[in-house]
N, C-alpha and C positions, 0 to 999 in steps of 0.2 A: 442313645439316639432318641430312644423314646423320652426322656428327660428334656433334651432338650427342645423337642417337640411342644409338650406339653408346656416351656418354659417360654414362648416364642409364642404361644397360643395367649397368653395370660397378660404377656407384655402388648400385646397386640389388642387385648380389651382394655386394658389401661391409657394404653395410646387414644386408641377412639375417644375414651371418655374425657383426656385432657386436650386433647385435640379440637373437639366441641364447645369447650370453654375458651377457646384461644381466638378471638376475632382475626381474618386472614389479614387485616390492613394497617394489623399491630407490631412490630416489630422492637425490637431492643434487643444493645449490644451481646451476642450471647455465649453462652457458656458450651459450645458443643463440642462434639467431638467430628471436627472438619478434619482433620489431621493429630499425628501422634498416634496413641494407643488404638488402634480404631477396633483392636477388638472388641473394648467393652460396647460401641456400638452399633451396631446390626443397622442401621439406618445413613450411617458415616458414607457418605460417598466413597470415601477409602477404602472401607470394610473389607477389608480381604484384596485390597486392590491398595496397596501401601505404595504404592508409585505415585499416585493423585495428589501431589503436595497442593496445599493451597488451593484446595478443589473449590469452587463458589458453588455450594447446593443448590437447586432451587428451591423458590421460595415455599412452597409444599413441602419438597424434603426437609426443610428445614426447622420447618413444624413438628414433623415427624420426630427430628433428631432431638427438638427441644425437650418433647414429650416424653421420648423415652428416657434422655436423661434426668428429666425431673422423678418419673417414676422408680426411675433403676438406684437401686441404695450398692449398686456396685461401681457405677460412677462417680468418684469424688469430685467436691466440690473445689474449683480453682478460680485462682484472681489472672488477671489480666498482662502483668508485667511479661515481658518479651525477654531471654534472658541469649547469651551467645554461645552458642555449639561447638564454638572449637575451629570451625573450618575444615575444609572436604579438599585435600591436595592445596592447602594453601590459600582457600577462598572461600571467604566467607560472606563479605558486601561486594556490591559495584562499588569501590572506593576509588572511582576516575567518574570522569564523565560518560555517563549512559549511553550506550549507541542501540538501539532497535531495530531490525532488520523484518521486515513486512515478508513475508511468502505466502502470495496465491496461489494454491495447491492445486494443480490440477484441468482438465480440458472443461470442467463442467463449470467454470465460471464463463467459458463462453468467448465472444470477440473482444478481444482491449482496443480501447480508444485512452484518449485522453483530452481531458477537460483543460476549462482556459486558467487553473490554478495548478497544472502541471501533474494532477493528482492521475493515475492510470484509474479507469471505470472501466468494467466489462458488462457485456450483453445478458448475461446473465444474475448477475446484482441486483434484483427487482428493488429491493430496499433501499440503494446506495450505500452500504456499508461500508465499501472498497476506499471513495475518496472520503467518506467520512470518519476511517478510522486511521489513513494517513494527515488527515490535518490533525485530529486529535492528536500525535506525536511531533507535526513539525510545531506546533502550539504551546508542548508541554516545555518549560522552562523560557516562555514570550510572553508579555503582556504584561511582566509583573504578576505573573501566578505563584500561589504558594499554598498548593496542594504539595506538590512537592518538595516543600521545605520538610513535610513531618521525616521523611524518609532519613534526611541530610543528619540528623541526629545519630546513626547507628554504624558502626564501624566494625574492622577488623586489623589483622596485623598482630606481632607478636608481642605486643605490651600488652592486649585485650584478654585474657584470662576466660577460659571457658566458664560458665555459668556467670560471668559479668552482667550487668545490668543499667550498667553506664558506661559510659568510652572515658579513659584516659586521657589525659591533655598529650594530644600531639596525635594519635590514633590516628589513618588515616579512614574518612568519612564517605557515606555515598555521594556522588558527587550530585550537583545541579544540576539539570541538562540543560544550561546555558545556550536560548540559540535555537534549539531543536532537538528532541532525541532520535528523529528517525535519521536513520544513516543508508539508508537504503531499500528500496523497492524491487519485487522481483516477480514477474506471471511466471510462474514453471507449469509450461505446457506441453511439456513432453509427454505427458501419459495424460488417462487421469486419474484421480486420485482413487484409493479405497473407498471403498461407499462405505465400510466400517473399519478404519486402518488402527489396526494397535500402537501401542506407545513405543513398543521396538520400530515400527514403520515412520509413526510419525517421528522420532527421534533421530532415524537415517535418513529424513528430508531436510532436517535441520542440519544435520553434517553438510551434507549437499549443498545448502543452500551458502554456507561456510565458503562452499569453495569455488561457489559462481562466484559470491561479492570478493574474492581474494582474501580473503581471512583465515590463512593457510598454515598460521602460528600459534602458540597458545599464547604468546604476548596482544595478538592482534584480535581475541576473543575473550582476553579478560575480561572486558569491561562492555561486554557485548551478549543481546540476548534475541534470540531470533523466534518469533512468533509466528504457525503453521497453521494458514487460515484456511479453513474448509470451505469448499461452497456449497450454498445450497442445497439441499437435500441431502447432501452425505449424513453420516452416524458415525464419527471417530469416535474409537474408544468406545460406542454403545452409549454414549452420551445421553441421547434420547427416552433411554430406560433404565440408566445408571443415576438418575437423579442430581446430575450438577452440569453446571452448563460453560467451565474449563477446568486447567489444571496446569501446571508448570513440573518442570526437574532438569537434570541433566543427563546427557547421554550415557552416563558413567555409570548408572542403576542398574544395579543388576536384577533390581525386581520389576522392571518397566515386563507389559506383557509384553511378548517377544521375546522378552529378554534385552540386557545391555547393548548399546550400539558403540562400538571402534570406532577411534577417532584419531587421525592423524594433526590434528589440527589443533590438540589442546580439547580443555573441558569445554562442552557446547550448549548452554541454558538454554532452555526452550520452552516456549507453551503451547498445548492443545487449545487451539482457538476455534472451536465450531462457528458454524454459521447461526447464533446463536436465535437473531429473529423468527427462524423456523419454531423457535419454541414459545414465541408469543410472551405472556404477562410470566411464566414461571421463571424464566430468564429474565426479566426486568425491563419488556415494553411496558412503555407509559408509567415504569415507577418513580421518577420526578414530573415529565412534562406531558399532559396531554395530548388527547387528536394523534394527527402527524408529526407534530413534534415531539412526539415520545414515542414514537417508533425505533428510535434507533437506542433509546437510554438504554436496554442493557447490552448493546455493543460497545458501547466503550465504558458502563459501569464492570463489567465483567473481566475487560481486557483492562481497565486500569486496575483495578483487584491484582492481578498477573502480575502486571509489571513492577507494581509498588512491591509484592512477593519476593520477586526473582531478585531486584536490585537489594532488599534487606536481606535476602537467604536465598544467594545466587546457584549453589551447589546443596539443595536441601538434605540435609537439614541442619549444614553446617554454618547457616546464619544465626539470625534473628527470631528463635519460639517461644512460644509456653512453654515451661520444661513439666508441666502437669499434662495437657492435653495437646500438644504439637501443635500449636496452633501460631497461624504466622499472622502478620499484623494486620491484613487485607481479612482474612476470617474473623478476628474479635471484633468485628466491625459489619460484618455482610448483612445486607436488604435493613439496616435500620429506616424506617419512616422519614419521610423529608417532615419539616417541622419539628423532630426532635430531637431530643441532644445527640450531637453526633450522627444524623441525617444524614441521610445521599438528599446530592444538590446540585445546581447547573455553577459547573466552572468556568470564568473565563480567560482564553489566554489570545495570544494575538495572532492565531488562525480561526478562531471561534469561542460557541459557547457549549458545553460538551456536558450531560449528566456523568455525575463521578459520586461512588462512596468515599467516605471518610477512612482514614487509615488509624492503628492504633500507636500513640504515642507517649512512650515510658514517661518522657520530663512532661508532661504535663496530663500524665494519668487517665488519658480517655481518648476516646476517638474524634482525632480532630480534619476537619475537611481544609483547615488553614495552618500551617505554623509557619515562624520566624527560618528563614535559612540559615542552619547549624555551623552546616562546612561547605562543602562543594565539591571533596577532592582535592587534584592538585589543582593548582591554579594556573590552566594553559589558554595558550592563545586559542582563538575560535574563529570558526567561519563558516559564510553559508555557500551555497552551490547550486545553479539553477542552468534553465537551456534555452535558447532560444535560435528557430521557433519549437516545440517540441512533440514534432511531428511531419514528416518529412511522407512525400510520394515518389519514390525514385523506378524506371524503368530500368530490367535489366540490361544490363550493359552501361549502366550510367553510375553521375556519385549526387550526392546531395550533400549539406554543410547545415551546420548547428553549432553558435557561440557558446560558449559555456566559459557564463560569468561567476565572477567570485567576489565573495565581500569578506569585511573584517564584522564581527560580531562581539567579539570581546577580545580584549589583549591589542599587542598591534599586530604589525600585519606580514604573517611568517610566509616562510613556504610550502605554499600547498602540489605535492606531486597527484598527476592525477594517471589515470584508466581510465581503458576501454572494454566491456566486454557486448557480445552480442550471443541474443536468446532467441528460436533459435540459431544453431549456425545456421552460416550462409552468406551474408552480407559479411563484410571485415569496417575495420571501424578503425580511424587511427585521428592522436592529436598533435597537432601543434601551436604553439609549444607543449610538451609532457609536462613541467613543471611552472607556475605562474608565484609572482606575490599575491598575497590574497589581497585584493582589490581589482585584479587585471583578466583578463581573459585566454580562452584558448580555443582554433577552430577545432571541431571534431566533425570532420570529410569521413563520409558512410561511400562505402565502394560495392556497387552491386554488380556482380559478376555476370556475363551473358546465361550460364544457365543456371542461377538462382531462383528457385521457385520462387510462383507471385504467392502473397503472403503476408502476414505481419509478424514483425519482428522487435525485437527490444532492446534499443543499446544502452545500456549504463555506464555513465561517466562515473567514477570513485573518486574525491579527492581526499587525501590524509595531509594532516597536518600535526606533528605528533603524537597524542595519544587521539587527537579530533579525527573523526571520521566521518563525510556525509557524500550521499550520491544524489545524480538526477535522471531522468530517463528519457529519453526521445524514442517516440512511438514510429516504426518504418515500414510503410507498406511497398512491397514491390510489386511492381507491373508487368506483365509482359512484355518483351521486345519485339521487334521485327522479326523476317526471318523465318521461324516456326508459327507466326500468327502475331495480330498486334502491333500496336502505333509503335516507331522507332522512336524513341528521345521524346515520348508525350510529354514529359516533366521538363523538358528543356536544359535537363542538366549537365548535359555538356557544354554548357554556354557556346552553344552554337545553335545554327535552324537544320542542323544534321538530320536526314531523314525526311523532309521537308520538303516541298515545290512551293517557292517563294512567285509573287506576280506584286510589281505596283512597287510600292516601297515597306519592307518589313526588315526587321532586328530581333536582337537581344536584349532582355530589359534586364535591373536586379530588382525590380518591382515584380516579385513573386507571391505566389496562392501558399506554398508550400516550396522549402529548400531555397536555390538561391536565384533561380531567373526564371522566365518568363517570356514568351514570344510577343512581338507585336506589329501589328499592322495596322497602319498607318503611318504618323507621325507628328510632332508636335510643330512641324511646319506645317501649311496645307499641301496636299496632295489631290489630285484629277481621278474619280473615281472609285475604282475597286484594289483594295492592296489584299491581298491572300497569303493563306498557310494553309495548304493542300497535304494531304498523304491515302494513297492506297493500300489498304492491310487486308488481312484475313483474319476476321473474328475468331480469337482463341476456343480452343473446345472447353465447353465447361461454364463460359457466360455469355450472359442475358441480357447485359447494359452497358451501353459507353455512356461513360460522363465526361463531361470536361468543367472546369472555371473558366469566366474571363468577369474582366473590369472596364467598361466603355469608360470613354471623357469624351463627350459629345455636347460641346458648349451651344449646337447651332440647333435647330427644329427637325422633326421627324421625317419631314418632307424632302431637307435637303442631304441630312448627314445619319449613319446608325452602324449599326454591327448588327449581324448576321451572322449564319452559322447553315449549311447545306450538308445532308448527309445523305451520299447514294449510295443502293444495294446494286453492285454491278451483277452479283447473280441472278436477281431480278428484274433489274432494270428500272428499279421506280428508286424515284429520289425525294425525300423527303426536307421539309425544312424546320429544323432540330432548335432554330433560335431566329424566333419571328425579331424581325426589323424593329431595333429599339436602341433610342438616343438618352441620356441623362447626364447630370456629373455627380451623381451619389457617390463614387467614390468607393465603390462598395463591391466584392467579389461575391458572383451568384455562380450557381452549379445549377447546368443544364445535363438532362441524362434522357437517355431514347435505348427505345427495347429494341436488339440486334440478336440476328441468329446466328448460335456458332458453325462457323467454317464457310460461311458465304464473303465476295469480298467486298470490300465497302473505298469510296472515295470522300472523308470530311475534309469539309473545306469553311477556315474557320477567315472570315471574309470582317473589312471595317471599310467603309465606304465616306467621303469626305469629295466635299462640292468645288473645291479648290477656292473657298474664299475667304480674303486674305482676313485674320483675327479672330478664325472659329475655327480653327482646323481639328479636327476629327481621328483618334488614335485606339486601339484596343487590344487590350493587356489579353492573353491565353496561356492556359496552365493546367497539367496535370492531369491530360487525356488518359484515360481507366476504364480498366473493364472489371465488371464486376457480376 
């Protein structure tokens, strides 16, 4: 002990002194020990931690590791070439097309919404990493990128001969992710997450997450790799003071801390994806682009690092290594300098522009941020999957409806079967048609049960189309019903004025805020007066705001035509007016909202007024009355 003491003291003034000579803004392709042997270094992210495949250091660490291994004459020196392992249960590449599966880990990301590019944001995401590292995947294999081509070169299958260093004519290759690689999104809000969860934990969310998206085969997980994204402040794996900021493997390690995780579903690739901006420049903010736009570079330099990993040595380490230093092709490569050979650099594809390292590539002997597409795979049809709108208000006891369109993307145009699932339970989800040509559509009707808590919820539509697989998601807040508290049908989605005291002339529109209709009063004739939508309720326990939408068309002057809005506290007696007298035809949905006390009763009454003259007449859209 005392030896090695003493041995670890010496290596450590050595370190300092080549450490001092190393400018931090210098980088080149290096020789370390990221993976493989890691005993010979004490500074390897691995170190004793052999589960960490494909760990990205940071950039400090990495100094470190350089250092030592310059100094250590027990560390041999090794060249670059990637050679093949054999395979781990028959798997060595992603030799189809890539499918990636997003998992939000946890309560601590906070409320989901969703943006107008369908991407799920939470309230907790100060940085935006959330939508920005699902476009970076619907992106990858769009625009014409060919970051992904270096990949497409590396195969497996039983013509490839362990310690091979080229693929065979006919091999089959990692595929292109034609289209998109992400296949699916998922907020699992069931708990939260570890604030320091080991690789046995994080490995059993990746099972889990397996079996929310239906991928409950080991055929329908070959070619599939599910990334476990931490939020904010968490510490998975001690990442924080473990010196690297991810890592990848499969469920089936028996050296993950924890221990291996069981898997009914087939072998389950996965990555440790912290929330990595917590760690600032060591993790790789601002190491391609300044300011705020380089806030987010090493979230997706670090998570493309992963995924280029997992797809060449999907079951590590029966891919794609160094057979000197275990090192996979995303490490002979990590924090090289933008401007020099083999630089991280802004990629673009046809969701954005996104900072990416360079990967390392045997046919052309270096690390390249571009190559020529090798293979692809097989060569199957494809297609995309999207919702509209995607975001739905439904009151319990009610349903709401969302299209979920389908395109051809490559090949022609097969059959896509699709699902329904919802997170959490509560609402039920169903489509029709189940199965479409890709090109065509299908309704998915959300059914909110009378005692479904109010809430948000997440439904994912799945469509597969042979080995293609992608989903979309519709964000669903439920509302309180009538009854025990709360506006009846606020959402109007029983296409009726159910719940409702009608006056004057009002209807059912499908000119909706959210879901599929909309109340209206007035009319596109002219009408005499006042036409109304009235309801008495009891403010739920627990909130503090009614909101509502509407949309006037009010062609005529303030004077003679407007919409309105009155809301009285019958337990107190005073009545307020929530939406001063206003005419336009903007054409435009506004959210009025008024602070209410829970358990008092209230009368809104959501009012459009029209002078009865003939060629201006006066109508207005209401939608999506809420308490919050």
């Amino acid at each position: 002990m005392r030896k090695r003491v003493i041995q670890l003291f010496s290596s450590s003034i050595i370190l300092l002194a080549l450490a001092a000579l190393t400018p931090l803004s210098i980088f080149a392709a290096p020789e370390t020990q990221i993976g493989g042997p890691s005993s010979l270094n004490p500074y390897a992210p691995n170190y004793q931690h052999t589960y960490r495949h494909g760990a990205v250091p940071t950039i400090p660490q990495l100094q470190k590791i350089n250092a030592y291994r310059q100094a250590s004459p027990r560390i041999p020196a090794a060249g670059n070439t990637l050679s093949f392992g054999g395979g781990i249960d028959g798997i060595g590449v992603t030799s189809g097309t890539p499918k990636v599966y997003l998992i939000f880990w946890g309560t601590q990301w906070g409320t989901q919404s969703t943006d107008s590019g369908g991407n799920l944001t939470f309230s907790n995401d100060s940085a935006g990493g959330a939508p920005y590292i699902q476009k970076l995947f619907k992106g990858l294999g769009t625009g014409s990128e060919l970051w992904s081509g270096t990949m497409t070169q590396y195969c497996d299958g039983s013509t490839v001969s362990t310690g091979a260093t080229s693929c065979p004519s006919g091999a089959p290759l990692v595929g292109y992710p034609t289209g998109g690689a992400l296949a699916g999104v998922w907020y699992d809000n069931s708990a939260a997450s570890p604030s320091a969860a080991s690789g046995h934990q994080i490995g059993v969310e990746a099972v889990t997450a397996a079996g929310h998206f239906g991928n409950t085969t080991a055929a329908s997980n070959r070619y599939a790799q599910y990334v476990v994204l931490s939020p904010k402040g968490a510490n998975p794996d001690n990442y924080k003071t473990g010196g690297f900021c991810a890592w990848h493997d499969y469920n089936g390690d028996s050296t993950l801390s924890g221990g291996g995780v069981s898997s009914s579903y087939g072998d389950i690739a996965f990555t440790n994806m912290p929330y990595v901006m917590d760690q600032g420049a060591s993790c790789g903010q601002n190491f391609v682009n300044s300011g705020s736009a380089g806030t987010l570079d090493g979230y997706s330099i670090v998570e493309g690092h992963e995924y280029a990993e997992t797809v060449t040595d999907q079951n590590p380490a029966g891919g794609w290594t160094n057979s000197t230093n275990g090192q996979e092709n995303g490490d002979e490569c990590a924090w090289i300098s933008p401007g020099s050979a083999g630089g991280s650099n802004n990629v673009t594809t046809g969701s954005g522009t996104f900072a990416m390292q360079s990967t390392w590539s045997n046919d052309t002997n270096r690390c390249d941020l571009s190559h020529s597409i090798v293979g692809g795979g097989t060569t199957t049809n494809d297609f995309s999957i999207s919702s509209s709108p995607t975001s739905l208000t439904i009151a319990a006891g009610s349903t709401g409806t969302s299209t979920i369109s389908t395109a051809v993307t490559t090949g022609s145009a097969g059959t896509v079967s699709l699902t329904a699932s919802v997170s959490p339970s509560g609402p039920t989800a169903s489509l029709s048609p189940t199965s479409v040509t890709a090109g065509n559509s299908s309704t998915l009707t959300v059914t909110v049960g009378s005692s479904v808590t109010a809430g948000t919820y997440t439904v994912t539509v799945s469509g597969t189309e042979g080995s293609a697989s992608h989903s979309t998601s519709v964000s669903v807040t439920v509302t309180t019903s009538g009854g025990g508290g709360g506006v009846t049908n606020g959402g109007f989605e029983t296409g009726s004025l159910s719940g409702w005291t009608s006056a004057g002339t009002t209807s059912v529109s499908t000119t909706a805020h959210t879901g599929s209709y909309s109340g209206v009063a007035g009319s596109t004739s002219p009408t005499n007066g006042d036409s109304s939508l009235s309801q008495t309720f009891t403010a739920p326990t627990g909130t503090t705001t009614l909101s509502f939408w509407y949309k006037v068309y009010c062609p005529d002057t303030l004077t003679y035509d407007w919409a309105t809005a009155t809301l009285k506290d019958n337990t107190s007696g005073t009545t307020s007016t929530v939406l001063a007298k206003t005419c336009n035809t903007n054409n435009t949905w506004v959210k009025v909202s008024k602070t209410i006390t829970a358990g008092h009763s209230y009368t809104l009454k959501l009012i459009s007024h029209d002078d009865n003259y003939t060629g201006d007449a006066t109508y207005t859209y209401y939608d999506d009355v809420t308490f919050s």
